[in-house]
PDB file with SEQRES, HELIX, SHEET and CRYST1 records, atoms N, CA, C and O in Angstrom:
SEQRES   1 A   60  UNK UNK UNK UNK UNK UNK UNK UNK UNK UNK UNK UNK UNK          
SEQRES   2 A   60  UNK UNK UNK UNK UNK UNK UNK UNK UNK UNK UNK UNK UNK          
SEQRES   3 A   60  UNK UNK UNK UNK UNK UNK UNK UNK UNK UNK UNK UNK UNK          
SEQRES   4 A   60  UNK UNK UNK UNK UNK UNK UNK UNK UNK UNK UNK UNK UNK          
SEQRES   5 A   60  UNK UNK UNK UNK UNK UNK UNK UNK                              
SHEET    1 AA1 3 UNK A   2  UNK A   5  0                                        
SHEET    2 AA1 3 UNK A  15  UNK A  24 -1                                        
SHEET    3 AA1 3 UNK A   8  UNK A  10 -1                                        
SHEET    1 AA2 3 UNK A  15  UNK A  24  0                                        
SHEET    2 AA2 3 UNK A  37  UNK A  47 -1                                        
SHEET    3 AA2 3 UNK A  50  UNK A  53 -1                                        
SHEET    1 AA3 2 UNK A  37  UNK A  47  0                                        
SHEET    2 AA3 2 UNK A  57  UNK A  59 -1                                        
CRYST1    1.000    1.000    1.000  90.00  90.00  90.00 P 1           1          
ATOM      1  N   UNK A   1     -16.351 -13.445 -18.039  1.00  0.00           N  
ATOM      2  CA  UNK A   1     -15.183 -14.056 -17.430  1.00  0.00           C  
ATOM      3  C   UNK A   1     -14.651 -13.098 -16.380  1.00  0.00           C  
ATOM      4  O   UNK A   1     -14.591 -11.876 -16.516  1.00  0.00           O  
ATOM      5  N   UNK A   2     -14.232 -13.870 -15.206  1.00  0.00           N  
ATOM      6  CA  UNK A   2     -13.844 -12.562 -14.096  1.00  0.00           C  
ATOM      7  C   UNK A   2     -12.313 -13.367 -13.705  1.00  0.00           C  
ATOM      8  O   UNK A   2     -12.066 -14.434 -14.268  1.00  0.00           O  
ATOM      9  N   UNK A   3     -11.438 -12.844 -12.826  1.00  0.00           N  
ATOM     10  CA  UNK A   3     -10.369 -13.388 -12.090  1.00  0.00           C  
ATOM     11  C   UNK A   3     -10.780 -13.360 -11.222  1.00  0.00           C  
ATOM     12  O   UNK A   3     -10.916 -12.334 -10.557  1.00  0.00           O  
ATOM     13  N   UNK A   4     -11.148 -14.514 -10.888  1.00  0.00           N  
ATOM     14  CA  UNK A   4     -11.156 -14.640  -9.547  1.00  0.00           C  
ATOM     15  C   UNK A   4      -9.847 -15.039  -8.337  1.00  0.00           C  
ATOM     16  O   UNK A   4     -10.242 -15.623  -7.328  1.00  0.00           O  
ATOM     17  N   UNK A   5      -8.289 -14.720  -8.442  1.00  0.00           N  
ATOM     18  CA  UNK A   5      -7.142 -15.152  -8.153  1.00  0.00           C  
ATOM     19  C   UNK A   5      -6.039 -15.189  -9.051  1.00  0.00           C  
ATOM     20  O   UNK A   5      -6.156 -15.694 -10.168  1.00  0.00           O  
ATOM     21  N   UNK A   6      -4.607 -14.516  -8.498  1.00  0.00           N  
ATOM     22  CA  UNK A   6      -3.575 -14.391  -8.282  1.00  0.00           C  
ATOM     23  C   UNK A   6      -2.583 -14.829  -8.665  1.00  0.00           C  
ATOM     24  O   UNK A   6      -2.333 -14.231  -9.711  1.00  0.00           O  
ATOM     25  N   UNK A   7      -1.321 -16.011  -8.318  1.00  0.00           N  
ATOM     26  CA  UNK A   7      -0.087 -16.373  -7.689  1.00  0.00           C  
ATOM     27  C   UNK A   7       0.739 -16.285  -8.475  1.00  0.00           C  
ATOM     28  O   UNK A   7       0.734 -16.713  -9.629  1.00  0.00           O  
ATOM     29  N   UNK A   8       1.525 -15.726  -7.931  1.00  0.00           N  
ATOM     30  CA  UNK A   8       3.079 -15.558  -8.932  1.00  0.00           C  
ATOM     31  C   UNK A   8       4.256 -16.129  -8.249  1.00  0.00           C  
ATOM     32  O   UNK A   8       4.701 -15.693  -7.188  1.00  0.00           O  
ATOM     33  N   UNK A   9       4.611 -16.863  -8.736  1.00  0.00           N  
ATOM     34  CA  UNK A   9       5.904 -17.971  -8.234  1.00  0.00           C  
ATOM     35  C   UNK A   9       7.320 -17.303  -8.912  1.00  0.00           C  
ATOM     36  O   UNK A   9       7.127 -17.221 -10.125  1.00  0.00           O  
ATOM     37  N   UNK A  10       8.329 -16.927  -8.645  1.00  0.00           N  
ATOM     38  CA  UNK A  10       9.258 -16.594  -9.374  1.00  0.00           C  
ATOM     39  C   UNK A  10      10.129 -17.959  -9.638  1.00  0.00           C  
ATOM     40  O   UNK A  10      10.129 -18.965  -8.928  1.00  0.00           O  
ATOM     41  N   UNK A  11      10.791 -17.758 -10.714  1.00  0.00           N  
ATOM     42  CA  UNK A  11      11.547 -19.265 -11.347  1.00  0.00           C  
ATOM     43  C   UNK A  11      12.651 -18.858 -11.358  1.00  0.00           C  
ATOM     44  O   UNK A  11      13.254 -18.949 -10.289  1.00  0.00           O  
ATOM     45  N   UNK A  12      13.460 -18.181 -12.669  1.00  0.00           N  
ATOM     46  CA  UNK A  12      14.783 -17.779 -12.496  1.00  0.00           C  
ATOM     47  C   UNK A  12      14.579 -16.893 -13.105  1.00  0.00           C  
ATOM     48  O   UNK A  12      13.420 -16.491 -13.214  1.00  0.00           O  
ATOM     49  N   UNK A  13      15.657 -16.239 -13.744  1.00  0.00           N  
ATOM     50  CA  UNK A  13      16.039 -14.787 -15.098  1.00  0.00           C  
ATOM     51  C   UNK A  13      15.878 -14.961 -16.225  1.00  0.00           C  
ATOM     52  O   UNK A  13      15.641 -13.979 -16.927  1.00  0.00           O  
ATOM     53  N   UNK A  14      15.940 -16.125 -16.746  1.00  0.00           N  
ATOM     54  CA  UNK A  14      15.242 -16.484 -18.099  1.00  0.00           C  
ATOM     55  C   UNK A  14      13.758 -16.543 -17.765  1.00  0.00           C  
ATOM     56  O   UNK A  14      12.999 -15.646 -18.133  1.00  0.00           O  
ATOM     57  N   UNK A  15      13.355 -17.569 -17.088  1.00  0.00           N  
ATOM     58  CA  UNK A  15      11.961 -17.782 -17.103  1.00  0.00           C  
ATOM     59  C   UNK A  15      11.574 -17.063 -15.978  1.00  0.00           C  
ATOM     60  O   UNK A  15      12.103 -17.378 -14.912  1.00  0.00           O  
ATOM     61  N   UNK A  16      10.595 -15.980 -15.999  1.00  0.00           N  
ATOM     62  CA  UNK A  16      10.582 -14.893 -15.082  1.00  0.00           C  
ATOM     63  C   UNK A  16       9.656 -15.217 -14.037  1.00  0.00           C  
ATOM     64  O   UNK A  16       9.758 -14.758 -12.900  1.00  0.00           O  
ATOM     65  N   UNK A  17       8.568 -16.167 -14.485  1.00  0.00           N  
ATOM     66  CA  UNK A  17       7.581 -16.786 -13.516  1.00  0.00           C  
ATOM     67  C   UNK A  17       6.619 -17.589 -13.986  1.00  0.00           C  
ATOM     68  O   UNK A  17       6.232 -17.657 -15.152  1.00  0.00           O  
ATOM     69  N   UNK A  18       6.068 -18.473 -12.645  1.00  0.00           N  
ATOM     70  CA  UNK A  18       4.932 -19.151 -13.115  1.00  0.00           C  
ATOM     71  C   UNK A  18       3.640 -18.327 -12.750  1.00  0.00           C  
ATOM     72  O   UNK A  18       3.951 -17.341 -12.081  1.00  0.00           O  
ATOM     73  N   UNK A  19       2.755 -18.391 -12.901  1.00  0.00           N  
ATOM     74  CA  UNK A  19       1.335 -17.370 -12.486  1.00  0.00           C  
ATOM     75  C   UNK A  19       0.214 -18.455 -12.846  1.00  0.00           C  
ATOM     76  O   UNK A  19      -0.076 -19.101 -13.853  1.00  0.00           O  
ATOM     77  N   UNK A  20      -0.404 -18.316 -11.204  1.00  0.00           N  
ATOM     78  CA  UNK A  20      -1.654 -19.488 -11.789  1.00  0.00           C  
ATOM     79  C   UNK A  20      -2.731 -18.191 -11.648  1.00  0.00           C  
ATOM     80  O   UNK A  20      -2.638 -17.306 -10.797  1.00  0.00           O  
ATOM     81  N   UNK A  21      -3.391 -18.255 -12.306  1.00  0.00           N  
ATOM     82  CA  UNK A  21      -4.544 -17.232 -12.019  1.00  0.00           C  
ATOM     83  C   UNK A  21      -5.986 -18.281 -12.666  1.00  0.00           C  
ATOM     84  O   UNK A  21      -6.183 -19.035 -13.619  1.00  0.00           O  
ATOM     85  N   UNK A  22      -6.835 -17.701 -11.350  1.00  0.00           N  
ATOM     86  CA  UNK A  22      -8.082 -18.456 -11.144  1.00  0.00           C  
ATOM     87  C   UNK A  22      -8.974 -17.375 -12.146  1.00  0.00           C  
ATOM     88  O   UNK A  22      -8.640 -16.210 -12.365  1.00  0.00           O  
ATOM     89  N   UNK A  23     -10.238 -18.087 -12.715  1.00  0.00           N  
ATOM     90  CA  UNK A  23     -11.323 -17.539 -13.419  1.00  0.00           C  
ATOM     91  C   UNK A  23     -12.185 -18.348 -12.978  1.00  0.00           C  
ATOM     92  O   UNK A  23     -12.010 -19.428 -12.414  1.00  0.00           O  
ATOM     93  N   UNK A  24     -13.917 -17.363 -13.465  1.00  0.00           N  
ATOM     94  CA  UNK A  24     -14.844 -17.999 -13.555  1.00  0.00           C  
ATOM     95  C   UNK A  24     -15.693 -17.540 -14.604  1.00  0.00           C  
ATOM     96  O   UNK A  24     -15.867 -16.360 -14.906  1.00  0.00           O  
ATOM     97  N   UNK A  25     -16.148 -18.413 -15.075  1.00  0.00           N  
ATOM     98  CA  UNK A  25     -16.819 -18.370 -16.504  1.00  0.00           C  
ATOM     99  C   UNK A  25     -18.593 -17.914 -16.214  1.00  0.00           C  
ATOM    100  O   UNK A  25     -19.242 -18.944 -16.026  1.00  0.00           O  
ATOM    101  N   UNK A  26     -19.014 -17.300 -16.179  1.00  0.00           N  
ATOM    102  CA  UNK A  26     -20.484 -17.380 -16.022  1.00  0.00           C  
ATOM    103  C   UNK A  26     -20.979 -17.376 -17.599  1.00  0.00           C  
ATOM    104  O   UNK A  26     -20.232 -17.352 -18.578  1.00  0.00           O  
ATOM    105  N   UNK A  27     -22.022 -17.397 -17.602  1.00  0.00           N  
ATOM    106  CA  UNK A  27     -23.109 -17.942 -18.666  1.00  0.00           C  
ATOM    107  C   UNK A  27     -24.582 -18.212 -18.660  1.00  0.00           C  
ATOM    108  O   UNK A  27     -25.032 -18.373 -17.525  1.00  0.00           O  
ATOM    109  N   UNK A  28     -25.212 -18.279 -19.372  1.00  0.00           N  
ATOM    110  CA  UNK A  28     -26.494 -19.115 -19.485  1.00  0.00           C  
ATOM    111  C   UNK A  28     -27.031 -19.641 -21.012  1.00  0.00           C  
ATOM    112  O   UNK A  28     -27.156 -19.103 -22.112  1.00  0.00           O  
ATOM    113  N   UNK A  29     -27.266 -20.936 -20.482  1.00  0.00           N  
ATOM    114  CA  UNK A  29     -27.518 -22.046 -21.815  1.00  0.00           C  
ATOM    115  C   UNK A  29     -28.984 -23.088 -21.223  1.00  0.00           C  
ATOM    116  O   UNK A  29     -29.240 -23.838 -20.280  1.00  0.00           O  
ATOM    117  N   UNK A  30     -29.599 -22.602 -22.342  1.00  0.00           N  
ATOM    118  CA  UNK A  30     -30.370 -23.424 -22.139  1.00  0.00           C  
ATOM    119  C   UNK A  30     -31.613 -23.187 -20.971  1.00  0.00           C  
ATOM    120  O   UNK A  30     -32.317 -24.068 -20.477  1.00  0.00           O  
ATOM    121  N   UNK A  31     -31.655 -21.634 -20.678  1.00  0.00           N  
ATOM    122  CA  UNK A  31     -32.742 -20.459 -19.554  1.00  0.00           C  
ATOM    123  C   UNK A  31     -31.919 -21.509 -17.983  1.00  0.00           C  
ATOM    124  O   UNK A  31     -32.614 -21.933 -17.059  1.00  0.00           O  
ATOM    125  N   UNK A  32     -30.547 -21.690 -18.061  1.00  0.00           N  
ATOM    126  CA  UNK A  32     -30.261 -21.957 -17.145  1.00  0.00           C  
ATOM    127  C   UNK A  32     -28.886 -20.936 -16.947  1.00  0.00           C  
ATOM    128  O   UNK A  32     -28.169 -20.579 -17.882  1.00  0.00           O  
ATOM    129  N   UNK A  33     -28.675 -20.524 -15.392  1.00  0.00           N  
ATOM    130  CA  UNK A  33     -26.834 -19.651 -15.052  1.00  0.00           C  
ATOM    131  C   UNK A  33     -26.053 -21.197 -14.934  1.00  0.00           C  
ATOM    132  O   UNK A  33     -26.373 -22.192 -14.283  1.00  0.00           O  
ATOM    133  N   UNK A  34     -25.013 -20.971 -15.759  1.00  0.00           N  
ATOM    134  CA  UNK A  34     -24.102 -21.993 -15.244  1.00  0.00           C  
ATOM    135  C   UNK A  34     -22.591 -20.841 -15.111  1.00  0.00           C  
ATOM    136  O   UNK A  34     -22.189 -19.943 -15.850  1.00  0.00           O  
ATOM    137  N   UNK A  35     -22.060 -21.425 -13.766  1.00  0.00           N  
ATOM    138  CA  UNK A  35     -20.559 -20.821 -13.267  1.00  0.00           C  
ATOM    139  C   UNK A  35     -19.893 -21.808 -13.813  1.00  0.00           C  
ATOM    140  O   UNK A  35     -20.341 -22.953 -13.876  1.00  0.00           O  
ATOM    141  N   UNK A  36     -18.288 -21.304 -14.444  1.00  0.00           N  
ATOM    142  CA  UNK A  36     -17.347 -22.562 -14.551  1.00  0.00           C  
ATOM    143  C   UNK A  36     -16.139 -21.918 -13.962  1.00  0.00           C  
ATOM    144  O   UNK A  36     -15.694 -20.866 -14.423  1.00  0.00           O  
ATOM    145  N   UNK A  37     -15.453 -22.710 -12.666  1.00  0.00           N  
ATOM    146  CA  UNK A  37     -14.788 -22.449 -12.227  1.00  0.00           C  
ATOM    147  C   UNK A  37     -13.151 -22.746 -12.804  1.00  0.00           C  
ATOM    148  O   UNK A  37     -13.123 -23.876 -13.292  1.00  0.00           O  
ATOM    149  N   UNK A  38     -12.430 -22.381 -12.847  1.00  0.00           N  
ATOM    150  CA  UNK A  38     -10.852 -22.759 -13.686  1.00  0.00           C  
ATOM    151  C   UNK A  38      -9.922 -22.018 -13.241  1.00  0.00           C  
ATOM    152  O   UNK A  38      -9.998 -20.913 -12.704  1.00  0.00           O  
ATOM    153  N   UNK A  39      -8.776 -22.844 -13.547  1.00  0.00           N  
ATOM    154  CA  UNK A  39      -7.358 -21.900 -13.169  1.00  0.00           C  
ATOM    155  C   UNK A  39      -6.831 -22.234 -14.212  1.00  0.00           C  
ATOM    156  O   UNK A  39      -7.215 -23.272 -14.750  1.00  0.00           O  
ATOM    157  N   UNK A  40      -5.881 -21.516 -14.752  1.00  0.00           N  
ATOM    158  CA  UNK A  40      -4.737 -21.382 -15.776  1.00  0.00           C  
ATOM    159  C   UNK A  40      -3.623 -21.401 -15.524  1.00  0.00           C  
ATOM    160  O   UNK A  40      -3.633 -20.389 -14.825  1.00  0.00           O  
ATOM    161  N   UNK A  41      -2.420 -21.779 -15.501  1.00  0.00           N  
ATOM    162  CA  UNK A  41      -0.993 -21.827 -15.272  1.00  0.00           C  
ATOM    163  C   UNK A  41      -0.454 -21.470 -16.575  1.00  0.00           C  
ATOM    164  O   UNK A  41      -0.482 -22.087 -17.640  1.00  0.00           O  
ATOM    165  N   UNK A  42       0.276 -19.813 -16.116  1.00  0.00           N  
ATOM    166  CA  UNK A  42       1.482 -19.410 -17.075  1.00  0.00           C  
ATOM    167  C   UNK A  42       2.378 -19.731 -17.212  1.00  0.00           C  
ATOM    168  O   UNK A  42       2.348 -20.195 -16.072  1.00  0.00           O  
ATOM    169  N   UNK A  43       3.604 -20.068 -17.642  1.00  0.00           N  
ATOM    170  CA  UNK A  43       4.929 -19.498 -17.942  1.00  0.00           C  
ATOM    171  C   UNK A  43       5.191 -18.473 -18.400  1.00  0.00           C  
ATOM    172  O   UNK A  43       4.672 -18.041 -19.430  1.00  0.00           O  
ATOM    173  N   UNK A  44       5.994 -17.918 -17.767  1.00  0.00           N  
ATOM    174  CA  UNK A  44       6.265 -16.375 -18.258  1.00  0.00           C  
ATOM    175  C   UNK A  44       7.812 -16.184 -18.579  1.00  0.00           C  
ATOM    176  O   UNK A  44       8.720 -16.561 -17.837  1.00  0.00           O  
ATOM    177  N   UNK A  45       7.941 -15.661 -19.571  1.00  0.00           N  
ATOM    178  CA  UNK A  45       9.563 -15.116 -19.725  1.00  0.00           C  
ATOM    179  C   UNK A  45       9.560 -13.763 -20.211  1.00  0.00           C  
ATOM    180  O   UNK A  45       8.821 -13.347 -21.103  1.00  0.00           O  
ATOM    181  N   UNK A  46      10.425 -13.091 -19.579  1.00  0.00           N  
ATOM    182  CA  UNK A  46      10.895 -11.142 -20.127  1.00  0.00           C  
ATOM    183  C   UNK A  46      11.921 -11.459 -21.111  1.00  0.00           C  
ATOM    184  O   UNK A  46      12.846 -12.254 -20.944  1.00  0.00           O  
ATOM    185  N   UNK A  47      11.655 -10.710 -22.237  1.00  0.00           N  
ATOM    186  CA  UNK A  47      12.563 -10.101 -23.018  1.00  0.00           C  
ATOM    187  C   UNK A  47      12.543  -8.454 -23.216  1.00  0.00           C  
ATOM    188  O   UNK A  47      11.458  -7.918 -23.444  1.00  0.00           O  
ATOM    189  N   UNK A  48      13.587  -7.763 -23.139  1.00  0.00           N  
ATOM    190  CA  UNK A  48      13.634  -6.494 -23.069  1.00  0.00           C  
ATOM    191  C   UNK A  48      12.443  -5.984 -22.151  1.00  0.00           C  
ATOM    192  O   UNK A  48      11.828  -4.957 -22.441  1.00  0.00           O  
ATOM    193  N   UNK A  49      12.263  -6.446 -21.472  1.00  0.00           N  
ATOM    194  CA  UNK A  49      11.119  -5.717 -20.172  1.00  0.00           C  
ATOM    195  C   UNK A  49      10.021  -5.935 -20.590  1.00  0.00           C  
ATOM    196  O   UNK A  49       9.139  -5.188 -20.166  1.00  0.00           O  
ATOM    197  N   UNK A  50       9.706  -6.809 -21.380  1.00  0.00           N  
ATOM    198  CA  UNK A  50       7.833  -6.959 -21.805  1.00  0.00           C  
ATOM    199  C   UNK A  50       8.082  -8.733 -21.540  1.00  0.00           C  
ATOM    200  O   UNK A  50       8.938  -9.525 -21.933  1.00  0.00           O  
ATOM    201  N   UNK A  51       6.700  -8.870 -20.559  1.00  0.00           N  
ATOM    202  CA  UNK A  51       6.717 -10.234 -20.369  1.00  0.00           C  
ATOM    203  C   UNK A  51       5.647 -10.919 -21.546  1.00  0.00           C  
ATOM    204  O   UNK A  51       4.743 -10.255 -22.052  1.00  0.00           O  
ATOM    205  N   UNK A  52       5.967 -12.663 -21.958  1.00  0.00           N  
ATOM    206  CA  UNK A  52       5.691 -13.198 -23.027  1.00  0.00           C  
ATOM    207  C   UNK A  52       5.066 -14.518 -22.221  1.00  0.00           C  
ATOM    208  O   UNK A  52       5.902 -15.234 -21.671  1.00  0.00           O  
ATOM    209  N   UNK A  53       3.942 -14.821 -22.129  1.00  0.00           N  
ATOM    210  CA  UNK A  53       3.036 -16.397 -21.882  1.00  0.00           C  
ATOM    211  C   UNK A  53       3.862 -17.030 -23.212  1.00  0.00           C  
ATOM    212  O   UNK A  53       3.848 -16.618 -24.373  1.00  0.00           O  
ATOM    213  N   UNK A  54       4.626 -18.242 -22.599  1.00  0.00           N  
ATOM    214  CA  UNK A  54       5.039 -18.855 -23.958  1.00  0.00           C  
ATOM    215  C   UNK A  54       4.638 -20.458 -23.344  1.00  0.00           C  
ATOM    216  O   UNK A  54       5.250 -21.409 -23.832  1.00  0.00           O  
ATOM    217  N   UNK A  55       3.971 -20.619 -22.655  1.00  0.00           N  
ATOM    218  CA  UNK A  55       3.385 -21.757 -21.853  1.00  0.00           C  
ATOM    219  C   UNK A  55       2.018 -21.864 -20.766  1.00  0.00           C  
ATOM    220  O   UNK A  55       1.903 -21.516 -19.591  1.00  0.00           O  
ATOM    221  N   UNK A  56       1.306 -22.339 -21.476  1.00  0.00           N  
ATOM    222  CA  UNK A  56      -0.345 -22.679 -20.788  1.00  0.00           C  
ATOM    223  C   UNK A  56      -1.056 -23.741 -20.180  1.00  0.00           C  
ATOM    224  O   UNK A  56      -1.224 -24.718 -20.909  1.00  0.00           O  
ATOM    225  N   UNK A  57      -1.407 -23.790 -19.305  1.00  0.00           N  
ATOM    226  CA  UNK A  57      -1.546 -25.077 -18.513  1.00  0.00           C  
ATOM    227  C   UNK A  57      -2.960 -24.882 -17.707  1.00  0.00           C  
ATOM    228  O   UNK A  57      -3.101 -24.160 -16.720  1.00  0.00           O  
ATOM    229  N   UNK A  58      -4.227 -25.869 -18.482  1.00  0.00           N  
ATOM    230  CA  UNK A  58      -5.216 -25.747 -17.637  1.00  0.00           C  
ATOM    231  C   UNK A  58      -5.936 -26.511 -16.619  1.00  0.00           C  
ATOM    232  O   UNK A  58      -5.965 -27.714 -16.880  1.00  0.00           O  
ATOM    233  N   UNK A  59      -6.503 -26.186 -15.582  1.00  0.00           N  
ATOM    234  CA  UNK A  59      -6.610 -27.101 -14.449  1.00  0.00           C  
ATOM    235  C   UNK A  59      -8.384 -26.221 -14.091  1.00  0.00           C  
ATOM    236  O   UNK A  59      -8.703 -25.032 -14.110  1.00  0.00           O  
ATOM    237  N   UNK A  60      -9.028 -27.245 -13.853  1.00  0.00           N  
ATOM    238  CA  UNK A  60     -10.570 -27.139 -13.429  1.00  0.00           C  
ATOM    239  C   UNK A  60     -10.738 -27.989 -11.995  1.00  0.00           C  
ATOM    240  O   UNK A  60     -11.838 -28.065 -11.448  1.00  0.00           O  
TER     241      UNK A  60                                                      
END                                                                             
């Protein structure tokens, strides 16, 4: 699995941000490479200065 991408959107002070970050899955199944391309969407919120994913959202 690699990142392939980034974005951090800021929201407010409770919810500290959204973050889509891109991946790609490599593999092989079957004496074949298969890539799987994907993005993930965080929600993020800080408590006491450590940020918490308390929301996941996937998009291919």
């Amino acid at each position: 699995m690699t990142v392939t991408a980034v974005e951090v959107h800021p929201i407010d002070e409770t919810h500290c941000c959204l973050a889509h970050v891109g991946w790609n899955s490599k593999f092989e199944k079957d004496g074949r490479h298969v890539e799987v391309p994907f993005t993930n969407t965080y929600l993020l919120e800080q408590n006491d200065g450590k940020l918490k994913a308390f929301w996941l959202d996937h998009w291919r």
